[in-house]
Structures are given as C-alpha cells and as structure tokens.
KELUM-80343 format. One record per residue: x, y, z of N, C-alpha, C in turn; residue in three letters; residue number from 1. Coordinates in pm, whole numbers, m for minus. Layout:
BEGIN
[[X; Y; Z]; [X; Y; Z]; [X; Y; Z]; 'ALA'; NUM]
...
// end
This chain:
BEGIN
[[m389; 764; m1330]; [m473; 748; m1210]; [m586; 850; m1213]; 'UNK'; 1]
[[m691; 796; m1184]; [m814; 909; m1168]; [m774; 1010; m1090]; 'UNK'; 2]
[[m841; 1077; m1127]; [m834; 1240; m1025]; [m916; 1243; m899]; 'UNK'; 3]
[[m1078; 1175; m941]; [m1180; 1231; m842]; [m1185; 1084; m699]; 'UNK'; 4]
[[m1170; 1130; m625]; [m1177; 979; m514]; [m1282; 966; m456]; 'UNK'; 5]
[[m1281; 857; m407]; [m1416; 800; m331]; [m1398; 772; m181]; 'UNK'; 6]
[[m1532; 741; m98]; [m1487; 723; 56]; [m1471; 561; 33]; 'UNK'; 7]
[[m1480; 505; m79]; [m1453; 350; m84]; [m1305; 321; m126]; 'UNK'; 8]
[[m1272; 422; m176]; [m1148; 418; m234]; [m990; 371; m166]; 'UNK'; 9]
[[m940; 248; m131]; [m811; 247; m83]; [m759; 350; m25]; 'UNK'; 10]
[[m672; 383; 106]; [m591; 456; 144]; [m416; 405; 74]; 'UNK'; 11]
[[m346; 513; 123]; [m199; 472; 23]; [m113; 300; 170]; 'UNK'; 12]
[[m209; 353; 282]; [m142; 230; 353]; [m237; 141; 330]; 'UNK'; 13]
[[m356; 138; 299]; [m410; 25; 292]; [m373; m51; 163]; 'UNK'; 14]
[[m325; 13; 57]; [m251; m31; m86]; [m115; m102; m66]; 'UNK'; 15]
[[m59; m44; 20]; [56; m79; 42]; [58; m236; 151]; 'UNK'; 16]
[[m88; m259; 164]; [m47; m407; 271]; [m129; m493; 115]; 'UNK'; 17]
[[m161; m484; 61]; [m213; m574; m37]; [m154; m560; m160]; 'UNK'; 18]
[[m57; m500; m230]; [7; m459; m384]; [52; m533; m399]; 'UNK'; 19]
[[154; m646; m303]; [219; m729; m314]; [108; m866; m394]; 'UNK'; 20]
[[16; m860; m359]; [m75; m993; m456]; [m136; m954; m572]; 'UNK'; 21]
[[m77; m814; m613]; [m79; m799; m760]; [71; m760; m852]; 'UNK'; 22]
[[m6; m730; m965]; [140; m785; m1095]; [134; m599; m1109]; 'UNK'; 23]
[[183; m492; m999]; [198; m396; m1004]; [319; m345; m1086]; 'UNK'; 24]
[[457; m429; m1157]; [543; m433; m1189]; [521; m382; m1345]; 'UNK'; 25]
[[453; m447; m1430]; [430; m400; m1598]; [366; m314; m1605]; 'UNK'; 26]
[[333; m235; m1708]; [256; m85; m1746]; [151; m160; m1778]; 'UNK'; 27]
[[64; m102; m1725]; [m100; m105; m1776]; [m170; m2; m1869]; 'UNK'; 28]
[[m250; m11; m1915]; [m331; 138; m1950]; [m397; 153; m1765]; 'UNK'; 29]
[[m448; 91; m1692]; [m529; 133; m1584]; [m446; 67; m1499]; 'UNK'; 30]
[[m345; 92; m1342]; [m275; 87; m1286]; [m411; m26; m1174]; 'UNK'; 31]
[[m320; m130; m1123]; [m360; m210; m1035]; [m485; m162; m893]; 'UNK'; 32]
[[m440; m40; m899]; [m488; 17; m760]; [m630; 63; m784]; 'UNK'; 33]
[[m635; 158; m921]; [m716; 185; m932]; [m858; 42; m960]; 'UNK'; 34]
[[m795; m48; m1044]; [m882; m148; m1065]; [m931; m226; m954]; 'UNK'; 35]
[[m864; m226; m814]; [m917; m265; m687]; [m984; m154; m638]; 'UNK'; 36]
[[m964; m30; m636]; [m1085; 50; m609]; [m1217; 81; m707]; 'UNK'; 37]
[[m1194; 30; m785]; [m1290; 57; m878]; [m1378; m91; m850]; 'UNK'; 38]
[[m1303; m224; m815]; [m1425; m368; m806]; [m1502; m344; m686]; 'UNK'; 39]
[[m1370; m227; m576]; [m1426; m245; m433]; [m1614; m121; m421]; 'UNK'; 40]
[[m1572; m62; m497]; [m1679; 80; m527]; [m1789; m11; m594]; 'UNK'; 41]
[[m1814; m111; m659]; [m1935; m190; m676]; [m1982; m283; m583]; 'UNK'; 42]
[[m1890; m326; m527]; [m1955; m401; m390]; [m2009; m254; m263]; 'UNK'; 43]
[[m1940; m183; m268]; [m1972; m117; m107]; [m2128; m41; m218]; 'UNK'; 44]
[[m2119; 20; m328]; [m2247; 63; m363]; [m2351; m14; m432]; 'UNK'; 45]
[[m2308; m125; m467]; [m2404; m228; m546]; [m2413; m189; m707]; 'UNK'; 46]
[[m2345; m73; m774]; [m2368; m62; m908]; [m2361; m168; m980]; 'UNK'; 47]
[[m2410; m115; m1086]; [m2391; m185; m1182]; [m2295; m200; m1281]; 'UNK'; 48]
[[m2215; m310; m1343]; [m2055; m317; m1353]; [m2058; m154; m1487]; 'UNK'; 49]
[[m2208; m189; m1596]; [m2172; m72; m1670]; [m2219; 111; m1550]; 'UNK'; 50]
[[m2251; 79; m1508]; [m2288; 204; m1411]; [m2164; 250; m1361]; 'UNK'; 51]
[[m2046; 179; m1331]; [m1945; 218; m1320]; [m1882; 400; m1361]; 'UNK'; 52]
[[m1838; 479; m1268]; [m1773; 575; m1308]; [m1659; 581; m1389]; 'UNK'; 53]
[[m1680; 698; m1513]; [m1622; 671; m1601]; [m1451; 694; m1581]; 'UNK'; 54]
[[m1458; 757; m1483]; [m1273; 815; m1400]; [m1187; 682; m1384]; 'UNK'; 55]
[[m1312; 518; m1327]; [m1213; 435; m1341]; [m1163; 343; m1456]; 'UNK'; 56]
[[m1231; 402; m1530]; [m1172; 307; m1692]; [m1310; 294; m1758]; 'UNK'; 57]
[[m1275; 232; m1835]; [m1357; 119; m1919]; [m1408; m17; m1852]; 'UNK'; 58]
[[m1542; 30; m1812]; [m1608; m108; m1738]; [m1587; m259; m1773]; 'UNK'; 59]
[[m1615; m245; m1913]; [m1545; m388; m1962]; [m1350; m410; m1922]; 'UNK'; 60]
[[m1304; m350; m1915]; [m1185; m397; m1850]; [m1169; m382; m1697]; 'UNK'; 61]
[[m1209; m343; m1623]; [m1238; m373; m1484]; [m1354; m484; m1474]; 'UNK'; 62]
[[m1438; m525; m1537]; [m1467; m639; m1540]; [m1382; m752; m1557]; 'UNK'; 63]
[[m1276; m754; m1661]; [m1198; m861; m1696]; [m1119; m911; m1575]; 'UNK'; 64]
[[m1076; m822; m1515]; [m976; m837; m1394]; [m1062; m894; m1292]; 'UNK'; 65]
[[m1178; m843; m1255]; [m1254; m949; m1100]; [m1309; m1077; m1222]; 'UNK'; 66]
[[m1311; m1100; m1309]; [m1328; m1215; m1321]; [m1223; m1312; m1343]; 'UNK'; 67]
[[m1110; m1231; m1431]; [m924; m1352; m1378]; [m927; m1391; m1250]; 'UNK'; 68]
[[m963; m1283; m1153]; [m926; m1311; m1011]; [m991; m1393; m961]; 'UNK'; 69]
[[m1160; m1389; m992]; [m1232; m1450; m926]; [m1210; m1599; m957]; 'UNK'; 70]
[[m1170; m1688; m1066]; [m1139; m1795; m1073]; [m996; m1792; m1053]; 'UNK'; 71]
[[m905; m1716; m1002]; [m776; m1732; m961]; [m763; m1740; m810]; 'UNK'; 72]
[[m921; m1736; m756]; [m887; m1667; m600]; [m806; m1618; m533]; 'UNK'; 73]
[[m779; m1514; m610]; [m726; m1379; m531]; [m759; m1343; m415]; 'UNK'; 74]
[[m850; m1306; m420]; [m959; m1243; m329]; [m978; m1345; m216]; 'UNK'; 75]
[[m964; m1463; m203]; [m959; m1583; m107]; [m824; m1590; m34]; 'UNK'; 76]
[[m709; m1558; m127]; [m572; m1546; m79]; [m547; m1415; 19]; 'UNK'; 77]
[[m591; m1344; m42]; [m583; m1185; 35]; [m660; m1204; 177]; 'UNK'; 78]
[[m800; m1289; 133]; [m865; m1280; 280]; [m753; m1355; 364]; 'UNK'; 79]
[[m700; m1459; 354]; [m666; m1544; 447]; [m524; m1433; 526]; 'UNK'; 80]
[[m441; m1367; 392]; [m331; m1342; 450]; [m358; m1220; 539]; 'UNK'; 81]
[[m459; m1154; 563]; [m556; m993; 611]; [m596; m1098; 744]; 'UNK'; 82]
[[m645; m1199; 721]; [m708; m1257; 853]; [m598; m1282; 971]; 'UNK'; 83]
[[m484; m1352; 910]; [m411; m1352; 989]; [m339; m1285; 1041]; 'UNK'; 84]
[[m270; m1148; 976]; [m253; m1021; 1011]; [m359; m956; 1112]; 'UNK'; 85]
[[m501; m940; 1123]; [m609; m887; 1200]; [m557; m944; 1335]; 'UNK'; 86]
[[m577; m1068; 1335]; [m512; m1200; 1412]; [m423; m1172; 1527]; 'UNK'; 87]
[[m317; m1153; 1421]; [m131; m1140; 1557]; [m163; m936; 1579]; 'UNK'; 88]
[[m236; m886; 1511]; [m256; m716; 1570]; [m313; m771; 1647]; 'UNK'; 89]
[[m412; m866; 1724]; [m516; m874; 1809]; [m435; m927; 1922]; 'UNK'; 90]
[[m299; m980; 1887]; [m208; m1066; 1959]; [m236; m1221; 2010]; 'UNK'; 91]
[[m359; m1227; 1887]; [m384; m1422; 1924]; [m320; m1451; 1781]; 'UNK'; 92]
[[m296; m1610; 1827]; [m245; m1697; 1731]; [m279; m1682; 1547]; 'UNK'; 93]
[[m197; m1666; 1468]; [m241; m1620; 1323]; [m367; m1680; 1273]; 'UNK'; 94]
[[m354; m1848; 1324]; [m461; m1867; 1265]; [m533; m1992; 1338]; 'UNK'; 95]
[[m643; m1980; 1344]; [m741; m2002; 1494]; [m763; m2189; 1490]; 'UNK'; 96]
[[m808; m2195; 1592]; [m826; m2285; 1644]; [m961; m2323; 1654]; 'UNK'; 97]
[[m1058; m2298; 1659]; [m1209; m2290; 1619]; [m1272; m2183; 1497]; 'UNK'; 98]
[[m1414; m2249; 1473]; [m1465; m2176; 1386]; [m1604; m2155; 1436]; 'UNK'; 99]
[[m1696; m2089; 1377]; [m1849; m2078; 1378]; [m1883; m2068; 1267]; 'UNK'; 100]
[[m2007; m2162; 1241]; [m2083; m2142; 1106]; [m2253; m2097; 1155]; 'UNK'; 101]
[[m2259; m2118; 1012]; [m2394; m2022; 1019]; [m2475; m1989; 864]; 'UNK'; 102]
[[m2613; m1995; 830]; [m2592; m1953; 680]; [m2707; m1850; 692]; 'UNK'; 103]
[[m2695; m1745; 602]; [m2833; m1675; 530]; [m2942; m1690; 434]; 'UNK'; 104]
[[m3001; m1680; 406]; [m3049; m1682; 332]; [m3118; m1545; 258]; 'UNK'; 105]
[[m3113; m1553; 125]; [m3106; m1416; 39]; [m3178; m1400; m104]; 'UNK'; 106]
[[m3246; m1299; m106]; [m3336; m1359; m222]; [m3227; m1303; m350]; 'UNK'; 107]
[[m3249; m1393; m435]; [m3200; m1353; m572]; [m3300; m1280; m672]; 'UNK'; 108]
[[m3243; m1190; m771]; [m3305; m1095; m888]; [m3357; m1166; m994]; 'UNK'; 109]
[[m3496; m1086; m1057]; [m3553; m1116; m1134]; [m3490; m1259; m1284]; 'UNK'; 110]
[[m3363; m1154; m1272]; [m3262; m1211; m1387]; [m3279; m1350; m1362]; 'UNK'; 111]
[[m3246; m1392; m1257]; [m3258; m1572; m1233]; [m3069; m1597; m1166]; 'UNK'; 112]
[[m3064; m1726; m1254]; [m2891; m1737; m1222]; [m2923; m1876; m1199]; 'UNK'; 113]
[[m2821; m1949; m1165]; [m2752; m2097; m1145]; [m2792; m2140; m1028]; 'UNK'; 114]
[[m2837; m2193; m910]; [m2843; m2250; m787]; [m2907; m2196; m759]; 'UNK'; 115]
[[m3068; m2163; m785]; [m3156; m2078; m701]; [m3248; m2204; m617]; 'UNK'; 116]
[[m3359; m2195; m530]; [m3421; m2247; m495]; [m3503; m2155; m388]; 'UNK'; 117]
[[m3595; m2252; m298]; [m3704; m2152; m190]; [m3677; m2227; m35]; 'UNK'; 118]
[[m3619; m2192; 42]; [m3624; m2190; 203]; [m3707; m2194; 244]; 'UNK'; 119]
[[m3800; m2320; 302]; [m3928; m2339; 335]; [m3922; m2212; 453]; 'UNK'; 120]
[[m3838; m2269; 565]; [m3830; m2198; 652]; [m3836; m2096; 672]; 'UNK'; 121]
[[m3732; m2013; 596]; [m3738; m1842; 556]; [m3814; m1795; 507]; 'UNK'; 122]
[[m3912; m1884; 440]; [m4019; m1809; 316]; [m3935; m1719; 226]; 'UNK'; 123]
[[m3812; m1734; 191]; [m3742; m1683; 90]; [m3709; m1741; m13]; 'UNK'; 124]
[[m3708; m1707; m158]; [m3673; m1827; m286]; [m3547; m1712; m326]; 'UNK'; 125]
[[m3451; m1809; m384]; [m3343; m1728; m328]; [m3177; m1835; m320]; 'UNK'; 126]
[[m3091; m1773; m262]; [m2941; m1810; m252]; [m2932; m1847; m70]; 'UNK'; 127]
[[m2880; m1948; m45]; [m2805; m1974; 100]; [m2656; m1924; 77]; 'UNK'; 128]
[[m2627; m1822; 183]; [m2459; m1768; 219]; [m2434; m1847; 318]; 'UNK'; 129]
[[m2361; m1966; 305]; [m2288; m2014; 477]; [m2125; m2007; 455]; 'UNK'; 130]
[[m2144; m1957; 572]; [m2012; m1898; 644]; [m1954; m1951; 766]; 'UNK'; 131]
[[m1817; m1935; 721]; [m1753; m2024; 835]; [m1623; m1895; 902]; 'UNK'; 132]
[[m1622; m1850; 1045]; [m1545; m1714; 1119]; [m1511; m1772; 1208]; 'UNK'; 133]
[[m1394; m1729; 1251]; [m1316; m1737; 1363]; [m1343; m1664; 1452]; 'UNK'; 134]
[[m1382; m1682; 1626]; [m1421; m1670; 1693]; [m1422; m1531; 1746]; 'UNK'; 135]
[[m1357; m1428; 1625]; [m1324; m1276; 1619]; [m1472; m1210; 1505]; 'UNK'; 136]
[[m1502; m1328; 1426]; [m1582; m1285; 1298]; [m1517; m1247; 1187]; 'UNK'; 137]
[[m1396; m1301; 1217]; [m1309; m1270; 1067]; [m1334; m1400; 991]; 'UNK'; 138]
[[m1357; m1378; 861]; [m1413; m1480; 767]; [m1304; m1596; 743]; 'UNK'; 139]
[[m1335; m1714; 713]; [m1266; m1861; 714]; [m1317; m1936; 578]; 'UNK'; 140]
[[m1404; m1868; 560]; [m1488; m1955; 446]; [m1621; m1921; 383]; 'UNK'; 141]
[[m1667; m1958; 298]; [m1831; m1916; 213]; [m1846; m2027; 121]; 'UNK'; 142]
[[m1937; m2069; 138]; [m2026; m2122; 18]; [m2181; m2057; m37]; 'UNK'; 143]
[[m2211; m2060; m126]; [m2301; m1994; m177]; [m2393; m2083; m262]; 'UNK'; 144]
[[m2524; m2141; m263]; [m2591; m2249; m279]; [m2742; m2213; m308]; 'UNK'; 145]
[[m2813; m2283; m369]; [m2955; m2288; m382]; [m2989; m2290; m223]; 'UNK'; 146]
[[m3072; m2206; m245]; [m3176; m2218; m91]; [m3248; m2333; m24]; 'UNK'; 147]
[[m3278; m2391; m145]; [m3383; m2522; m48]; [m3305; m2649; 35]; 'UNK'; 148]
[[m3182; m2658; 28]; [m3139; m2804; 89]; [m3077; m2751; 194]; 'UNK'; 149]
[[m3169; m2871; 320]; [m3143; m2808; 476]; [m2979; m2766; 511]; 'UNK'; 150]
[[m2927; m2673; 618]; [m2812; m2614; 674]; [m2720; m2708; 700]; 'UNK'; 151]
[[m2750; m2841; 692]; [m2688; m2966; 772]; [m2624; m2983; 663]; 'UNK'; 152]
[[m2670; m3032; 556]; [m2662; m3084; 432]; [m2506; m2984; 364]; 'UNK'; 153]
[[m2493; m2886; 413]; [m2409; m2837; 370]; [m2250; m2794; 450]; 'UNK'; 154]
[[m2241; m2903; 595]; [m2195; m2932; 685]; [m2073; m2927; 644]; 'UNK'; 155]
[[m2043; m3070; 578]; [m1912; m3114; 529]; [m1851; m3045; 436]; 'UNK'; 156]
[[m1911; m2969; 345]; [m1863; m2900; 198]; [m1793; m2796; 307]; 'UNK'; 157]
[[m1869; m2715; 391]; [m1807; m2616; 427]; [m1681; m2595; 520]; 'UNK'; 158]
[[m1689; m2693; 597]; [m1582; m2755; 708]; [m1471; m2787; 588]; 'UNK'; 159]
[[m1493; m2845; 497]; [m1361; m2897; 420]; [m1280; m2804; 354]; 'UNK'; 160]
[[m1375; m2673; 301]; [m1313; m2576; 229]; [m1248; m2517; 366]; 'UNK'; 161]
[[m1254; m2492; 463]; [m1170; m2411; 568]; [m1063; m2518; 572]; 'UNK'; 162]
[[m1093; m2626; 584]; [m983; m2723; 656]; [m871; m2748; 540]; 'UNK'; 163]
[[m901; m2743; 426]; [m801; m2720; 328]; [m680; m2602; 351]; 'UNK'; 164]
[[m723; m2498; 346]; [m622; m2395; 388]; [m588; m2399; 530]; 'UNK'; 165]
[[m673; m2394; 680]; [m638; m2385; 748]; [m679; m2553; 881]; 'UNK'; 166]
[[m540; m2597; 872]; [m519; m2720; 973]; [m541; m2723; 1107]; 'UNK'; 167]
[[m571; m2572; 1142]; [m536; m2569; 1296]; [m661; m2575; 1362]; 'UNK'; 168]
[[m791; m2572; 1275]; [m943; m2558; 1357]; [m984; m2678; 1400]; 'UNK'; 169]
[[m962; m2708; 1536]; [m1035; m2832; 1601]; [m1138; m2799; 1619]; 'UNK'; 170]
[[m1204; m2732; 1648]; [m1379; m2698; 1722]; [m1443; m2623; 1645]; 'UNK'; 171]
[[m1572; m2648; 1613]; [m1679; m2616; 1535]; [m1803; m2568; 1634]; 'UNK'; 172]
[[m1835; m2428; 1607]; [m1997; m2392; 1689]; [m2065; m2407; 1584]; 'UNK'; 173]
[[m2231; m2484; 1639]; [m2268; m2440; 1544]; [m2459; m2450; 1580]; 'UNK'; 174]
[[m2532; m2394; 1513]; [m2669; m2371; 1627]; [m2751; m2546; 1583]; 'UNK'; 175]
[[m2893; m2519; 1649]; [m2961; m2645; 1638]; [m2948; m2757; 1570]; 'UNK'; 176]
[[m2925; m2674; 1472]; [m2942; m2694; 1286]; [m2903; m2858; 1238]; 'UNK'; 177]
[[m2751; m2850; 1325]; [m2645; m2915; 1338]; [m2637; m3046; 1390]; 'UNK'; 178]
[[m2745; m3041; 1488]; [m2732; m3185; 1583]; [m2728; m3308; 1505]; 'UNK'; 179]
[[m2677; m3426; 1605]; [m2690; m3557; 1518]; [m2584; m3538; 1416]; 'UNK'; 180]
[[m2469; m3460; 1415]; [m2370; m3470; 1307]; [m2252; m3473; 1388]; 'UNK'; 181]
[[m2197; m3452; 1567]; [m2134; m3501; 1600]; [m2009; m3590; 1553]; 'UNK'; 182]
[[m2101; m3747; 1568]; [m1978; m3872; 1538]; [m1920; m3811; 1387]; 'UNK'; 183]
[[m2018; m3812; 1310]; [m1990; m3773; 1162]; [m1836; m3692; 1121]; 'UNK'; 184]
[[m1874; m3610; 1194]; [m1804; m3500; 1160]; [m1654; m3530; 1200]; 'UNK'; 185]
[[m1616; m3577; 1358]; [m1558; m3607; 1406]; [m1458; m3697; 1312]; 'UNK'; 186]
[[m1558; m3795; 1253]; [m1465; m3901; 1178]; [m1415; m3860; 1030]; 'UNK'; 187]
[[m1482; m3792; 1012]; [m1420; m3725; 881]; [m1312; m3595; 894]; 'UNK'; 188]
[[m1307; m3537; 983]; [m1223; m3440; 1009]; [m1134; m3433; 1145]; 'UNK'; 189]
[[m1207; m3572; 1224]; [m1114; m3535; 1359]; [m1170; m3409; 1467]; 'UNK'; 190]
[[m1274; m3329; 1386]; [m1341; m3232; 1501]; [m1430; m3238; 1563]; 'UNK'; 191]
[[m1402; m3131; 1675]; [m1558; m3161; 1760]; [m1605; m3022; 1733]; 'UNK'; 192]
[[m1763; m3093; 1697]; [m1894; m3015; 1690]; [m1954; m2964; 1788]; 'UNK'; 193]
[[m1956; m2869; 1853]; [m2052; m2802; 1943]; [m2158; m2715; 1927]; 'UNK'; 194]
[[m2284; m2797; 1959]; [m2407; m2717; 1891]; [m2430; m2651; 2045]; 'UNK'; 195]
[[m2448; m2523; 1980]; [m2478; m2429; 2129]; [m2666; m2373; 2076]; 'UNK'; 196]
[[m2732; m2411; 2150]; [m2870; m2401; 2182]; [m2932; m2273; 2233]; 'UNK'; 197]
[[m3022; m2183; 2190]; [m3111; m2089; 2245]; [m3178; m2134; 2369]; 'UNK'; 198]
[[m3144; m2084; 2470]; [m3223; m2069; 2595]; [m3354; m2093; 2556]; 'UNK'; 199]
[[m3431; m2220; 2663]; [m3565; m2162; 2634]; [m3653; m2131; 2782]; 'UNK'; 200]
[[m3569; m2063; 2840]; [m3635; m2019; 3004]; [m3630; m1830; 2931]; 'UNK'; 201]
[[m3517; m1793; 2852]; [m3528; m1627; 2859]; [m3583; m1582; 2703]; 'UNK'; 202]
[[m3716; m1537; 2734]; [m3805; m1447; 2644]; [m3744; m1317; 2589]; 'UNK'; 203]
[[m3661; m1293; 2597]; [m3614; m1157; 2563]; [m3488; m1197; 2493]; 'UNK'; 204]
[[m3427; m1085; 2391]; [m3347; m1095; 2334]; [m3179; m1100; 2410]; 'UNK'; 205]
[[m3078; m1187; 2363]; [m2970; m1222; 2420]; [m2871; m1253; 2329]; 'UNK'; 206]
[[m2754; m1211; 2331]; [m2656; m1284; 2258]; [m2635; m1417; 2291]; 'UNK'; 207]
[[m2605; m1498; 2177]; [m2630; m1643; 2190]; [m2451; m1694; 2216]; 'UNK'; 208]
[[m2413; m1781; 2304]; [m2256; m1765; 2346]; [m2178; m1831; 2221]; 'UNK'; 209]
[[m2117; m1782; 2131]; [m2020; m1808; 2077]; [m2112; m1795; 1910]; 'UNK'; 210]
[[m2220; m1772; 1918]; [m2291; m1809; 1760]; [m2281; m1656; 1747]; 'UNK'; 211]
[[m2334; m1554; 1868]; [m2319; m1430; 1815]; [m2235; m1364; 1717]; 'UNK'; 212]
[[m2124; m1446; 1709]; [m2038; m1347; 1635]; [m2021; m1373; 1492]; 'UNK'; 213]
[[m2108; m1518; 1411]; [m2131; m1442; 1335]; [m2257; m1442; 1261]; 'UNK'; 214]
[[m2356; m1385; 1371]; [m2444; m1273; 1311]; [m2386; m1204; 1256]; 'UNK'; 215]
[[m2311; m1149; 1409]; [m2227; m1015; 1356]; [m2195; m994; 1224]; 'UNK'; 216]
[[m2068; m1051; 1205]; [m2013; m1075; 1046]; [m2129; m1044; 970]; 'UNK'; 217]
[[m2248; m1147; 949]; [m2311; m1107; 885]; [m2416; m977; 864]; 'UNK'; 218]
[[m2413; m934; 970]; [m2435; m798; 980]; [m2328; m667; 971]; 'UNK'; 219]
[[m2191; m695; 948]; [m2128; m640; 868]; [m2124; m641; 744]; 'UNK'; 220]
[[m2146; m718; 651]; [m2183; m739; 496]; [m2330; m655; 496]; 'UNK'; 221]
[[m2379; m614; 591]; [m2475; m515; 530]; [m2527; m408; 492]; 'UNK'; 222]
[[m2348; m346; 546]; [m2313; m176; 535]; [m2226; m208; 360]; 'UNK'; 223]
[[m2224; m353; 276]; [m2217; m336; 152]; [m2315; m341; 42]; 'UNK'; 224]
[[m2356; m275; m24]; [m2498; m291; m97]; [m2498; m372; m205]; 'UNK'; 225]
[[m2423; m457; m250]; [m2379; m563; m332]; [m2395; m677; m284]; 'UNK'; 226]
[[m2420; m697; m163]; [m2476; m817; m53]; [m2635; m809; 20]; 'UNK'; 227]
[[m2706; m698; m54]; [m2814; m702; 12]; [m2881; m768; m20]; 'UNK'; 228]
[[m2905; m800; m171]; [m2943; m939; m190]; [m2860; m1015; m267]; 'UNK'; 229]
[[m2876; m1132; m381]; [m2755; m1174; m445]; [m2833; m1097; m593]; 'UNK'; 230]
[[m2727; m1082; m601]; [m2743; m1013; m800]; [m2689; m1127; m892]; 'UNK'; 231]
[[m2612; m1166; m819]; [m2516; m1281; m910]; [m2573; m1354; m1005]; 'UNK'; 232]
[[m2566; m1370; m1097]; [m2600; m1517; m1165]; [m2537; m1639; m1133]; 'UNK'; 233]
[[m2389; m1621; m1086]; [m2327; m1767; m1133]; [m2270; m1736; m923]; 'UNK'; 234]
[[m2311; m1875; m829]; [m2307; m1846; m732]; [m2133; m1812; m708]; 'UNK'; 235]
[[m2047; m1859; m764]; [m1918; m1823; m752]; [m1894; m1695; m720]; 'UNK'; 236]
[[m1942; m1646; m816]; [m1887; m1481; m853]; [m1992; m1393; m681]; 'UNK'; 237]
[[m2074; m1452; m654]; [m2171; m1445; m508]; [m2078; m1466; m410]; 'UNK'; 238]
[[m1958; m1563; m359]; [m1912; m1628; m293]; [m1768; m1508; m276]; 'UNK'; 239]
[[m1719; m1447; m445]; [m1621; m1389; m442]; [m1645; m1205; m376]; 'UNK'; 240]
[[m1782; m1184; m434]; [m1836; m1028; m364]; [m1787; m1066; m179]; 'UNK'; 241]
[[m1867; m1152; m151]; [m1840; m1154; 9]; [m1663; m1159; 80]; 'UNK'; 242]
[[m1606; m1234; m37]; [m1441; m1223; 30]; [m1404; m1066; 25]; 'UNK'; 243]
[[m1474; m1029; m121]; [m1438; m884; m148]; [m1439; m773; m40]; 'UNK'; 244]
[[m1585; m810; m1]; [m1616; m726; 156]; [m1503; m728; 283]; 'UNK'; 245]
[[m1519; m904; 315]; [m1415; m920; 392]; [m1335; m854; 382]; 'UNK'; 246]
[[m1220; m833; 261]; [m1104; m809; 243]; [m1100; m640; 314]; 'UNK'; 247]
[[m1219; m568; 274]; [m1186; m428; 331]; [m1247; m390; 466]; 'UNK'; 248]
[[m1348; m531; 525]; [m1348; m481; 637]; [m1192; m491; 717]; 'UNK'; 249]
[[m1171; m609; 679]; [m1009; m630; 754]; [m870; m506; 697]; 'UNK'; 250]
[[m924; m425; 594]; [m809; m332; 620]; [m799; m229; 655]; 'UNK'; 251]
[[m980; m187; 663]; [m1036; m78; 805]; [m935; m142; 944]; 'UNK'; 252]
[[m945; m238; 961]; [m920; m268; 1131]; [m729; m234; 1131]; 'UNK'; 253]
[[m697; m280; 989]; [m538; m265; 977]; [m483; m139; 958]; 'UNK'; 254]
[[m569; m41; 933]; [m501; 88; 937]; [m537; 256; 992]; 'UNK'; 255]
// end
C-alpha cells in the first residue's frame, strides 16, 4: 500500500461499504483499494492516466482495471447499490418512484473521439451528458452522445436504460424540450411524462419545481475536473467517469 495519501483518497469506512464488489480475496502486486483510489484521484483531478502518481503503481496497470470494469459495469453496479443505501439513510423507499432528466452539453478535446458533433443551440461542438436522478439528485442513469441530435431524440434510449435496472419509476420530469412525447412515452413504458415549464411572468432567477435538482447534480460533477469537459475518446469510457463521480459523491453522504 502507498504510504503518501490524498484528500481523494477512500476512508477505511468508505472501503469497507464498497470491497465487497471487488475480488479483494487473491494477492495482487497493487491491492484493490489502492487501484480505486488511484481511478478515483483522476477523475476528482482530471490527470492524465500517465500523470498518475508514481506511489499508486504503474499507470498502465491501473489503467487495465477501469477499463475491465468499465465494460463490466462495475461502476454502474456500485452506483445503483450506494443509491439505494443514500435512499433508506434518507428513510425513503430504496428505490424511487420518479425520475428527472436533463442533458449538458460539453465541449470535447482537440484529440477528437467517437460521437462528437455541434449544439446549434449551445454554440458548443462537443459531447451531450443526459442524465436521468431521482428526485434527491442521486444518479439513475447517463448517456453520453454526439451533440447535435435534439434532447427529445434521446428520450427513449434514456428512460429504457433506467427502466432496465429499476421497475419502480412511474413519473418522468422533464423541461420544454420534451413536449409532444407524452402518449409516446406512456405506451412504450407505461409512464407519465411531466414537462414542467419556466415561468414566463418572473424575470428573475428561480428554482424551477422539480427540474432543479438536477442542475444540481450537475453542478456537483463540477467540483470533479475530469468532467469539465469530456477528454474521452470513446463516449463509454465518458459515461463511466460520471458513475465514477457519482459513486463518491454518494459515499461522502454515507460516512
């Protein structure tokens, strides 16, 4: 185990609610823990995988591991089982009954990558983040997409990836964006869509009822510097940084 620690670095209780979704059991040369503090220390600072400190290994093998995981979704499993834990500490139901979506938009690096495009709207060329939170802002879902094809368009993909793992979300918020997808939606999933609308009598700034929260969220991904813009090449590995985040905002709240 390294010697020198970080303020990103796991606590011994925050290790102890997640060890169980790793193979902590066989000898490693680099012990499980450290290799989750070492993927989590590139998301909260944005390094670069070789920029990596040399205390946590060999960058190329802490690379190997977020990429098993990332096509093993690990990191998707952990969110869900952290969400629902956040959940029954909050003393509501494990796992919710509505959602809110919402997407960003984010410019991508010189490098290029897989799914880029330009957001008329945003004037950004770049990656769409849409996100799907439970009415707390604890994360439910991400897709990660070329920028140019409208918020609507990406309606159903995202509703289905939540509704796969979790059965219990009847109600959907979701802003303007949305309208006219109602019946749609309804018949393909059985839910109801509620597009909640910006006031247009109050000029001044307001939380918007039920969409606010996740701004929020998304204004928590911005105390990680690995989300400030996308670095990614391949939008997957984009989709897996953000669970990554998730995962430790939810074990701030757990311990």
């Amino acid at each position: 185990m390294k010697k020198h620690s970080y303020p990103s670095d796991l606590t011994d209780s925050q290790w102890e609610k997640i060890a169980q979704f790793f193979d902590t059991k066989r000898s490693r040369k680099y012990p499980m823990r450290q290799v989750c503090n070492a993927i989590i220390y590139v998301v909260k600072t944005g390094c670069q995988w070789r920029q990596l400190p040399k205390e946590f290994g060999a960058w190329s093998s802490i690379y190997y591991y977020f990429d098993k995981w990332r096509h093993n979704g690990l990191w998707e499993r952990l969110n869900d089982a952290l969400r629902e834990a956040v959940r029954v500490k909050m003393g509501r139901e494990a796992t919710p009954s509505a959602m809110v979506i919402d997407s960003q938009s984010v410019r991508t690096t010189r490098r290029g990558g897989t799914e880029r495009g330009f957001d008329f709207a945003k004037k950004v060329k770049g990656r769409k983040r849409r996100i799907a939170v439970d009415t707390q802002g604890l994360l439910l879902g991400v897709l990660v997409a070329s920028a140019t094809p409208h918020d609507s368009q990406s309606l159903f993909s995202l509703v289905d990836n939540v509704r796969q793992r979790i059965r219990t979300v009847k109600t959907v918020f979701a802003d303007g964006a949305y309208r006219g997808f109602e019946e749609m939606l309804h018949a393909a999933f059985a839910m109801v869509l509620c597009v909640v609308l910006r006031s247009k009598t109050v000029r001044h700034f307001v939380p918007i009822p039920k969409r606010w929260v996740v701004e929020r969220t998304f204004a928590w991904f911005e105390s990680y510097r690995r989300l400030s813009k996308d670095f990614e090449f391949h939008p997957k590995t984009s989709q897996t940084m953000i669970y990554i985040a998730s995962v430790r905002l939810m074990l701030n709240r757990l311990t």
